[in-house]
N, C-alpha and C positions, 0 to 999 in steps of 0.2 A: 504494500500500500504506500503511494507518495504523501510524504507530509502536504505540500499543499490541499489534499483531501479529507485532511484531519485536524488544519490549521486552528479550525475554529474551537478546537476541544478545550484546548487550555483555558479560553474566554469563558469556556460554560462551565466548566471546571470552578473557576473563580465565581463566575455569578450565583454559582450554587453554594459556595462558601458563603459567599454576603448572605446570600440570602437567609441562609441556617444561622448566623449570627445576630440577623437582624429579626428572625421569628423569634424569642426568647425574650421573656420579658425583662422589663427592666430591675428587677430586683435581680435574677438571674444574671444578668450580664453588666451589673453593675460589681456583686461578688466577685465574678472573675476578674475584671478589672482593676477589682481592690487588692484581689490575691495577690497579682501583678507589680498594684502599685506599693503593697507590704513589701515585696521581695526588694526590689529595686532601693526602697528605704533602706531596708535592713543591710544591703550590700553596700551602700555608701556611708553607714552607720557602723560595720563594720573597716572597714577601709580608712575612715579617718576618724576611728576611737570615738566617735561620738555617741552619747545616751539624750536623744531628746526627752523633755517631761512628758507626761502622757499628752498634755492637753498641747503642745505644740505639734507633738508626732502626730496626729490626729488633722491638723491644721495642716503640717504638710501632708500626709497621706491624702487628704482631697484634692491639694494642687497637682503632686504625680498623678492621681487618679483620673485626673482631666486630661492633663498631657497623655496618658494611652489612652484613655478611648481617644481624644481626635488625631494621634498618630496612627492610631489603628483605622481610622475610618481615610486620613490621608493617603495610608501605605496598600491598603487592600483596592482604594480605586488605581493608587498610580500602577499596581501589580494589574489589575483590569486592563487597563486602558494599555499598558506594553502588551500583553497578549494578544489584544485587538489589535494597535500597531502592528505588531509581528504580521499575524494573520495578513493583513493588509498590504505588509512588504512584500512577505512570498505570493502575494497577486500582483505585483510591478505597480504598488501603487507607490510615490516616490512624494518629497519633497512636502510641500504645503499639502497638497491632498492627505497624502496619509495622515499627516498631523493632526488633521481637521477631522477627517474621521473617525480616526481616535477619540478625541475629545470630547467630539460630539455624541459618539454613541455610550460611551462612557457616562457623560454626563446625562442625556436621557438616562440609563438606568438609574445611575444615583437617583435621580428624582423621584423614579418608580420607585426605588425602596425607601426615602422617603415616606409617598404616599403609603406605602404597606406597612411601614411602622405606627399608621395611625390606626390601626386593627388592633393589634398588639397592646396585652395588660401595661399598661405605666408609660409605654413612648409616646411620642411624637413624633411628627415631621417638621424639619426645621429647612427654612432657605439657607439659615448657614452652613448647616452640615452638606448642604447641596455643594454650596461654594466649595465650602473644604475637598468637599471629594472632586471637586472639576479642579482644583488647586494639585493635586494628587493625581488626577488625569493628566496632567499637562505635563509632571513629573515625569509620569511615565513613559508617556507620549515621546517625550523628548529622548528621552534616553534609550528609547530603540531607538532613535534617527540616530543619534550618536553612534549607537554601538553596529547599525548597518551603514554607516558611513565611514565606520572607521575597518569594514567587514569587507568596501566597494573599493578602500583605497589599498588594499592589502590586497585585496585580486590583483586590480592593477599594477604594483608594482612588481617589475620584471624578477625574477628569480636569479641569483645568479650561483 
């Protein structure tokens, strides 16, 4: 089977990711968040000797806890949106076009999940988190172009 036949796997691959992350309520996916943003304390608490009091630890364990979920929602669309990239290079789509596809189809989803987190015990849909994810599209976006430009300049250069 040729890859370009299968291109699209990886994109639905990921969409089914989001999507399974964004069905779970928000008590649920605030937990693992927190699990996350405990560990990451405790590892920079361990590393520079530090013991916060409780009631600070608390105060920062909500600021990391924000920093991964909207890292998490940045990093899962910019991962979307290169798969779609990809997909769209292995069809000779080049330059602005594919960028813009990218982005664009990226960011329609993001909106759709979005709107499906308004079903969803405890979430919402937020235009921001829209933004973040097309912020995260663009990331990604780009960095196929890089890495298939830097893929078109290595063809070309003679062998010796």
């Amino acid at each position: 089977m040729k890859l370009i036949q299968i291109s699209w796997l990886p994109a639905v691959i990921m969409m089914g990711i989001i999507y399974y992350f964004s069905s779970k309520p928000a008590v649920v996916s605030d937990e693992n968040s927190t699990w996350i943003a405990n560990r990451v304390l405790g590892v920079y608490e361990n590393i520079t000797n530090i013991q916060y009091p409780e009631e600070e630890r608390i105060e920062k364990l909500g600021y990391i806890n924000h920093v991964v979920r909207k890292g998490a929602h940045f990093f899962e669309y910019a991962v979307l949106a290169f798969t779609i990239a990809f997909h769209f290079w292995l069809r000779n789509r080049k330059g602005v076009r594919l960028l813009l596809l990218s982005i664009a189809l990226t960011t329609m989803y993001a909106a759709t999940d979005e709107f499906h987190q308004i079903f969803i015990s405890g979430r919402s849909g937020k235009i921001k988190d829209v933004l973040l994810d097309s912020l995260g599209a663009v990331a990604g976006a780009f960095f196929l172009y890089f890495i298939a430009n830097l893929v078109r300049r290595k063809r070309k250069t003679p062998r010796r």
